[in-house]
Steps between C-alpha positions, in 0.01 A plus 500: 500500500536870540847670456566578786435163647723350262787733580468395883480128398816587309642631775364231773672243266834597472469561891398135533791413253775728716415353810462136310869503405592655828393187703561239263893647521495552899340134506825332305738684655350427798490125379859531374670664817305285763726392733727809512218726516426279843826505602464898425241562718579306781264215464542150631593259252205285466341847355426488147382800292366235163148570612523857493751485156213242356148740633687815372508254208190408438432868615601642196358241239140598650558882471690425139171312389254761662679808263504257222124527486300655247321673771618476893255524728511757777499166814811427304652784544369572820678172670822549326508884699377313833784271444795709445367670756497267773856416402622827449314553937690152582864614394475834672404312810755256483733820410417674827490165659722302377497123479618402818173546626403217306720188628530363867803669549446852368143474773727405733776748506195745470317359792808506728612810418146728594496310829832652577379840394180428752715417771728784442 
């Protein structure tokens, strides 16, 4: 291995390790505030946020066993970016969006409320 692959493989692992810890904490706390993080944002009660605390779970073993590698290879790497990225796209969306887009009643309140604006 040349130097100055080894420095970026450095560097790619402690990335991998950063972002390892980061989900594995989001995913318990996420696991430990369940229902009031429902409650919080305004989901029914027969929501439950364990999958999502469990995948952000088993999230961060994967990337925590990829930088634990002698040598990680670049497809590695490559899906963990593609992955935070397509969460990072999904909570600006639901940012702009909101949730309420997502449940019956949010779809309805939106779908009522742009036909009065049409017949206005």
């Amino acid at each position: 291995m040349r130097p100055k692959t080894e420095g970026s493989q450095g560097l790619l692992k402690r990335a991998l390790i950063g972002n390892a810890m980061f989900s594995g904490l989001s995913g318990a706390a996420i696991l430990l505030a369940n229902r009031w993080l429902v409650k919080f944002l305004g989901l029914p009660d027969t929501v439950s946020l364990a999958i999502l605390g469990v995948s952000l779970i088993v999230y961060a073993a994967v990337l925590w066993f990829n930088a634990r590698r002698p040598k990680i290879r670049i497809t590695d790497a490559w899906v963990a970016v593609v992955m935070d990225a397509v969460w990072v796209l999904a909570q600006v969306r639901h940012g702009i969006l909101g949730f309420s887009d997502l449940w019956p009643p949010g779809r309805r309140k939106y779908i009522v409320s742009s036909r009065r604006v049409q017949k206005t």
